[in-house]
C-alpha positions as CSV (number, residue, x, y, z in Angstrom):
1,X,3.2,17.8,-55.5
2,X,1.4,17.9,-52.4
3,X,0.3,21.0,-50.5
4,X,2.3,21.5,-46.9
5,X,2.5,23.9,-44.8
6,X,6.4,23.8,-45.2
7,X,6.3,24.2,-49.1
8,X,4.2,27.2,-49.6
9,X,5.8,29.8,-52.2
10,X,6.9,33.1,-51.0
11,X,4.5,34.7,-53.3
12,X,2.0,34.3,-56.2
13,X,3.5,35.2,-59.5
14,X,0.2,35.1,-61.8
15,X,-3.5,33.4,-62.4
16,X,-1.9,30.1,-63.3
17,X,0.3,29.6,-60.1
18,X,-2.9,30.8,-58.3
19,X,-5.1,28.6,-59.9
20,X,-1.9,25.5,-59.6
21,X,-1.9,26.7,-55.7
22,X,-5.5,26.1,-55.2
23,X,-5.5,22.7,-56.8
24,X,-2.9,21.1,-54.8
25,X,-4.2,18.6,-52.3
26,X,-3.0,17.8,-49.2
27,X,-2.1,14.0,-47.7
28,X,-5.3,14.8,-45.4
29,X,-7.6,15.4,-48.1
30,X,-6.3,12.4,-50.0
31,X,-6.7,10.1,-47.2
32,X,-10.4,11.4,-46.2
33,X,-11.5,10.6,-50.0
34,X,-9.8,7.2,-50.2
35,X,-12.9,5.5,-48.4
36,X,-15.7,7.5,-50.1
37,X,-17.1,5.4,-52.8
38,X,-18.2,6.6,-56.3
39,X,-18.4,10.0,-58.7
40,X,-18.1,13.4,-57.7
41,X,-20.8,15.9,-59.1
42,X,-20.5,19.7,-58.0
43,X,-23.5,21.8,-58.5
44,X,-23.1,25.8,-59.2
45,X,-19.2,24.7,-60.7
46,X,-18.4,28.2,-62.3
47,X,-18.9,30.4,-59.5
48,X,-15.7,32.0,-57.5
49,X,-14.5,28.7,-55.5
50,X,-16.6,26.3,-58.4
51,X,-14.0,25.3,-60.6
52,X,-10.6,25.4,-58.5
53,X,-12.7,23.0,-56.1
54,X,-13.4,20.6,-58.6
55,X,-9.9,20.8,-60.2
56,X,-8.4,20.2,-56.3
57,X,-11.1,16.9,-56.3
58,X,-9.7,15.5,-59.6
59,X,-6.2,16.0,-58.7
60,X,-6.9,14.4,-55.0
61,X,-9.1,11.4,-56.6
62,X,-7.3,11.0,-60.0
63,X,-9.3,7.5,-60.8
64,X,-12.8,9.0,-60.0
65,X,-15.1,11.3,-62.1
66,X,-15.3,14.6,-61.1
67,X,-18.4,16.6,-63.0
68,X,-18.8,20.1,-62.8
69,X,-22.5,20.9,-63.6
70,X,-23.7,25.1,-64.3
71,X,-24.8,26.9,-67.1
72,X,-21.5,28.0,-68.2
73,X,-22.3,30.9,-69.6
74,X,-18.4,32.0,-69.7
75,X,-17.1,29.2,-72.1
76,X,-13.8,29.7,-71.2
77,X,-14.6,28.3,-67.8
78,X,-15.6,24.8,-69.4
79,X,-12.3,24.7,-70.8
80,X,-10.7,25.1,-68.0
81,X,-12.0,22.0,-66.3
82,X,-12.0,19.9,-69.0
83,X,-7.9,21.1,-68.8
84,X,-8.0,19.9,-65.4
85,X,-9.8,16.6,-66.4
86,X,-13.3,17.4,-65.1
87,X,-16.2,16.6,-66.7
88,X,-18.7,19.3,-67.3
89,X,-22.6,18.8,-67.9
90,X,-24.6,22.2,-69.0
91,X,-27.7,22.7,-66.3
92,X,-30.2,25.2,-65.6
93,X,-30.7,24.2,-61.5
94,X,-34.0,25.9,-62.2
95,X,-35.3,23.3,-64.8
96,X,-36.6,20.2,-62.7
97,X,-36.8,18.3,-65.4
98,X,-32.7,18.7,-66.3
99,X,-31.9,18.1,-62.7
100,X,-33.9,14.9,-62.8
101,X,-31.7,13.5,-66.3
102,X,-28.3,14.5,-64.5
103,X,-26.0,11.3,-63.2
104,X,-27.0,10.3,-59.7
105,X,-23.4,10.7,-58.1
106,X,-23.2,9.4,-54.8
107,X,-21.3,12.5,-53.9
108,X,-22.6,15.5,-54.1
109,X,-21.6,19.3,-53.5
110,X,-23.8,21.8,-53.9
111,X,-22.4,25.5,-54.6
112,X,-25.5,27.2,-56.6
113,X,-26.8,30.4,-54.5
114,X,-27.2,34.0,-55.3
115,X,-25.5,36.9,-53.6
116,X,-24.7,39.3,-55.4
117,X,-27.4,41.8,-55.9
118,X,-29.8,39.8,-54.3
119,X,-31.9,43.2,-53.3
120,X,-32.4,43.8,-56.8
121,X,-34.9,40.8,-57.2
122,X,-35.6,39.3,-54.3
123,X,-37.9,36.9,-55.1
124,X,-34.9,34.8,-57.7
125,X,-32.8,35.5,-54.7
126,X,-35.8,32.9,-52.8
127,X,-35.7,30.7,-55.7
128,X,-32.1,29.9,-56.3
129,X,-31.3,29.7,-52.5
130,X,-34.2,28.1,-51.3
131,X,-36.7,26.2,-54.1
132,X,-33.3,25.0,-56.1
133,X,-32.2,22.9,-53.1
134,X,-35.5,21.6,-52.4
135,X,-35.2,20.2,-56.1
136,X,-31.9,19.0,-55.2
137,X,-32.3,17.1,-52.4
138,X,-35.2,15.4,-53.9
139,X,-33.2,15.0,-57.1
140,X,-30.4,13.1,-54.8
141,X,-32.2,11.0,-51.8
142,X,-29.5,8.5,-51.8
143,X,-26.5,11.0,-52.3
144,X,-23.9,12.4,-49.6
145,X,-24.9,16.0,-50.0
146,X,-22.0,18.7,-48.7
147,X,-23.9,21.8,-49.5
148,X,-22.5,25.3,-49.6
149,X,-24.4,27.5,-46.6
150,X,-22.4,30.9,-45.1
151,X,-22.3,32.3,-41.8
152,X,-24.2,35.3,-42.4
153,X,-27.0,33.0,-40.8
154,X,-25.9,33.8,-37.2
155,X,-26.8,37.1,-35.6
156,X,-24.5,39.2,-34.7
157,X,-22.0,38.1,-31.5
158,X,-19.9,39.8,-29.1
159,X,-16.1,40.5,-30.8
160,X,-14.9,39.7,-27.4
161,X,-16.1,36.0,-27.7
162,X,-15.9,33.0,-29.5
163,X,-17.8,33.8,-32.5
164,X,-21.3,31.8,-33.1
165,X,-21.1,27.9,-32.3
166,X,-23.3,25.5,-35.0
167,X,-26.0,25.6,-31.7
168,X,-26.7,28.8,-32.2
169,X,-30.2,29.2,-34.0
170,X,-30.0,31.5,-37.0
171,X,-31.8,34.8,-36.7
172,X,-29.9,36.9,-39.2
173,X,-30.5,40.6,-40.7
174,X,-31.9,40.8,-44.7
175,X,-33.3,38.6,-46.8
176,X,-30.5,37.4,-48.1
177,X,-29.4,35.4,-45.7
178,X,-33.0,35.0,-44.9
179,X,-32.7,32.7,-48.1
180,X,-30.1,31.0,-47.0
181,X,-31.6,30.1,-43.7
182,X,-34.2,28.6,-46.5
183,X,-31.6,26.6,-48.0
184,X,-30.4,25.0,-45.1
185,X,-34.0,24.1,-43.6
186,X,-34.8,22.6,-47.8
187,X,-31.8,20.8,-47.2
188,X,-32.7,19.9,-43.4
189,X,-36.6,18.8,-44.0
190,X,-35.6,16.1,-47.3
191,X,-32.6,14.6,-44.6
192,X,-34.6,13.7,-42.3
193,X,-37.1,12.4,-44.7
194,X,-34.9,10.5,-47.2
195,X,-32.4,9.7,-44.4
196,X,-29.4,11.7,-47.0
197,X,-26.2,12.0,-45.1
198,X,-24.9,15.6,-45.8
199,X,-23.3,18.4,-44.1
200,X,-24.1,21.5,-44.2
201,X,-20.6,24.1,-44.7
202,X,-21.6,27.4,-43.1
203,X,-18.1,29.1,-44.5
204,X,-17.5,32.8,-44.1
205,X,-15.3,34.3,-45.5
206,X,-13.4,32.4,-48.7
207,X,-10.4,34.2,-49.9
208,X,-8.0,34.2,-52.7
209,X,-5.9,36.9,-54.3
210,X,-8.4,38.0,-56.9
211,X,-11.4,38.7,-54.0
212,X,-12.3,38.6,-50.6
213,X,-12.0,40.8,-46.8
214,X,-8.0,40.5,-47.2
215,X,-8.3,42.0,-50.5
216,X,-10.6,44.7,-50.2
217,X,-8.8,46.2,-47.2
218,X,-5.3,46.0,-49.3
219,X,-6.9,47.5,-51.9
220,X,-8.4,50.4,-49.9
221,X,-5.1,51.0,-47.9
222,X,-2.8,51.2,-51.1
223,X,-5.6,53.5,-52.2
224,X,-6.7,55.6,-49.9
225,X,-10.0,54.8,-50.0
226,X,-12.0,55.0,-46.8
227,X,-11.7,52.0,-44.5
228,X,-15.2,51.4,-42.7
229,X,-14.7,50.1,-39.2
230,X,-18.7,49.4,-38.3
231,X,-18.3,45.8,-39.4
232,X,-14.5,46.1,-37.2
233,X,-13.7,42.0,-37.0
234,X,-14.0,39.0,-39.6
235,X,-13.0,35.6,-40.0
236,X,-11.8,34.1,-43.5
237,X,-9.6,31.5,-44.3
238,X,-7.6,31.0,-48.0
239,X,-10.1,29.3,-50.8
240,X,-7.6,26.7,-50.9
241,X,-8.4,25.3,-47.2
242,X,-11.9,25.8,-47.9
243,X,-12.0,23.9,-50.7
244,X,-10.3,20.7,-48.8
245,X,-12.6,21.3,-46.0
246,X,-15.9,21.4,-48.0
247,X,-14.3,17.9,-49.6
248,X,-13.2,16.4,-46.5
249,X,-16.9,16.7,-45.6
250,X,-17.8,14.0,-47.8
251,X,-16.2,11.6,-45.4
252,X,-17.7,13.5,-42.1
253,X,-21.4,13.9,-42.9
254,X,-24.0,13.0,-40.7
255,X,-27.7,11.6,-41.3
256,X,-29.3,14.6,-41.1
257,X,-27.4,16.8,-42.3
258,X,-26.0,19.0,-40.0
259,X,-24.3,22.6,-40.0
260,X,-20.2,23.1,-39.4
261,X,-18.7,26.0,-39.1
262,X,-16.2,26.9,-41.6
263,X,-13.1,29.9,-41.7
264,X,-10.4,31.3,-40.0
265,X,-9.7,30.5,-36.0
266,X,-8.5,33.5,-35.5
267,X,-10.9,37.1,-35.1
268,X,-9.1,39.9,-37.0
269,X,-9.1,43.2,-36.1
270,X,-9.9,45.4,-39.5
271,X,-8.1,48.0,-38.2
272,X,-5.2,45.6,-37.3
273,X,-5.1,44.5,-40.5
274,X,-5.3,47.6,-42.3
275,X,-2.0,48.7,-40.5
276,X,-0.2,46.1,-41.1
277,X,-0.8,46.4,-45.3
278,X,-0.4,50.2,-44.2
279,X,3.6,48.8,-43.1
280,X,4.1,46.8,-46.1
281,X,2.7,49.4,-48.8
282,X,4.6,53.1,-46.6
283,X,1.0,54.2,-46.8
284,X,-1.2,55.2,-43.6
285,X,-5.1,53.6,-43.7
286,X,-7.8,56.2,-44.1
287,X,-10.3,55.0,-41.4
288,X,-13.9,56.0,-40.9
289,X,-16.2,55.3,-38.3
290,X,-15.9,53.0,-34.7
291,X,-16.1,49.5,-34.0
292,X,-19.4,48.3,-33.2
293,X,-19.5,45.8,-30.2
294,X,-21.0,43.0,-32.4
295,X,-20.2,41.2,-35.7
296,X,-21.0,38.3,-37.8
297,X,-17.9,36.0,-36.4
298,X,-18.2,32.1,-36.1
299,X,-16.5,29.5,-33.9
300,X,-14.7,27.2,-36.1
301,X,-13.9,25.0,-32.9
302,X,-15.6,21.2,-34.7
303,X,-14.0,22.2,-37.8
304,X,-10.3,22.6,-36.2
305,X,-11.1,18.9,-34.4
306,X,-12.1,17.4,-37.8
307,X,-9.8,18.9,-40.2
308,X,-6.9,20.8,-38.2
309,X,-5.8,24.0,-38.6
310,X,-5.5,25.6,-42.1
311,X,-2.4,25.1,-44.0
312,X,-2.2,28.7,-45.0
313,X,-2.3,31.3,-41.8
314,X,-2.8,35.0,-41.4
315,X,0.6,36.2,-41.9
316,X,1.1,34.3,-45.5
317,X,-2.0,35.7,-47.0
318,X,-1.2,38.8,-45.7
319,X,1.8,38.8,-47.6
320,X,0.6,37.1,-50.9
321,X,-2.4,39.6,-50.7
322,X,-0.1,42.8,-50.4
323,X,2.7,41.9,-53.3
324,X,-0.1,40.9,-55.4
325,X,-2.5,44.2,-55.2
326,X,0.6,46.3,-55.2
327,X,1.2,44.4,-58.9
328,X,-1.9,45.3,-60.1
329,X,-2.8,42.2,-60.5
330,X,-6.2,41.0,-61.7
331,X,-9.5,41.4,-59.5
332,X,-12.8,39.7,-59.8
333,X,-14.4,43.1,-59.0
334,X,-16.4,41.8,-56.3
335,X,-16.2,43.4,-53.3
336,X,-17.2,41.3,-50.0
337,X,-19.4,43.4,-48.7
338,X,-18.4,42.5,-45.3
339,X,-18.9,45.7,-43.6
340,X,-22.4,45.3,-44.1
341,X,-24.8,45.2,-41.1
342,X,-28.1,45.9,-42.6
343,X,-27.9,42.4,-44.7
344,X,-28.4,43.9,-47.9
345,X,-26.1,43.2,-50.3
């Protein structure tokens, strides 16, 4: 069944309708694969967004192959795709020599990074987001190359404008996204050499029910864990949009490569959105801290013109956030970290 905005369910029983939810194409996404030729290869597959992306590109181009490529250390996630009819190829992205013997897909999206405790070895931080896409896009000269990027690139704007446009030059706090800033340059530099069409899908922030801003603030609220306000407006938008997008951009990319801005439309209040899980749970939000004039927020404007708005809005993941966290239901046990300013994550 296709995904529309006028069949979304009222809420999100478990994992498996989750997982079913996040692989359901849209008629958009359908159409904007129809005319891009050949294979689908996704590097970094078993992260968070990894294999539900893959599983949404299978069911959205039944006839094509669709490989996932990671290390795989969590078996289970291999079986999952192969479930889902994707194709999965073990891969150390640090090993030149196994890049070099993958299949040279004409479509490629790259998802390998390192976030997570980055400031706990910095210099693997530098070589997964920076030297591993240098390999890659040397690996992959005559490839369409959508590669993953964030917008914890952009300094921090005014919450009373638009957020940062894809002009805006990056100048961002922490090495982290110092790295990043790498990966899109690595990315950048072997476009222009090789002439590889690509995009480059500065997203922030992906969310499901299991992870992301949504869910930490409706965990904090039902709670009563401290709310931070310092970081006091985001952007996000539902994995399941993301997803679309980053495949969509397979038909949109540009030789070079060139950045688009990837979320929400809207700028959130946190404080907004903490009362109104507050309403839904009978529970007031334990704030702390004032809202700083500034935050990492981007202008999804060029998205919105290529893709149009996201299926799934505000209100919706409100709710599907707040009846599944007042289930109990399972977490990744990742926080998003978004209240940081400092860049160290």
């Amino acid at each position: 069944m296709l995904l529309t905005r006028q069949n979304l369910p009222k809420t999100i029983p478990d994992i498996a309708a989750l997982d079913d939810l996040l692989c359901r194409p849209t008629q958009a996404l359908i159409d904007d694969l129809a005319p891009v030729d050949g294979d689908i290869m996704i590097l970094g597959v078993a992260g968070k967004m990894g294999p539900t992306l893959a599983g949404l590109a299978k069911a959205a181009a039944p006839d094509r192959r669709v490989i996932g490529v990671a290390r795989f250390s969590d078996a289970g996630v291999k079986d999952w795709l192969h479930a889902r009819g994707v194709e999965t190829i073990n891969c150390d992205l640090m090993d030149e020599t196994a890049i070099q013997a993958l299949p040279k897909a004409p479509n490629i999206v790259f998802m390998a990074g390192r976030k997570f405790g980055a400031e706990g070895d910095l210099s693997l931080t530098w070589a997964m987001n920076a030297h591993v896409p240098a390999l890659i896009a040397q690996a992959f000269p005559s490839s369409r190359i959508v590669a993953f990027s964030t917008g914890c690139i952009y300094p921090f704007v005014p919450v009373d404008g638009k957020g940062s446009g894809e002009d805006m030059a990056p100048n961002p706090p922490g090495e982290y996204a110092q790295s990043c800033v790498g990966r899109e340059r690595m990315f950048e530099y072997f476009s222009r050499k090789f002439g590889t069409p690509g995009r480059l899908f500065r997203l922030n922030y992906a969310i499901d029910m299991r992870y992301g801003v949504l869910h930490d603030i409706a965990l904090k609220v039902l709670t009563g864990t401290p709310i931070d306000l310092s970081i006091g407006h985001v952007n996000f938008i539902w994995q399941g949009d993301a997803s679309s997008q980053a495949l969509r951009c397979l038909a949109h990319c540009t030789a070079p490569t060139s950045p688009i801005n990837v979320s929400g439309h809207e700028i959130l209040a946190v404080r907004d959105l903490a009362a109104r899980f507050g309403a839904r749970f009978g529970r007031m939000p334990v704030l702390t801290g004032n809202e700083e004039p500034t935050a990492w927020l981007t202008d999804t404007s060029k998205a919105v013109e290529l893709f149009g708005l996201p299926i799934v809005d505000t209100e919706q993941l409100i709710a599907w956030t707040a009846d599944w966290v007042s289930r109990a239901m399972p977490s990744l046990g990742k926080p998003t970290k978004y209240e940081v300013r400092d860049g160290r994550y």
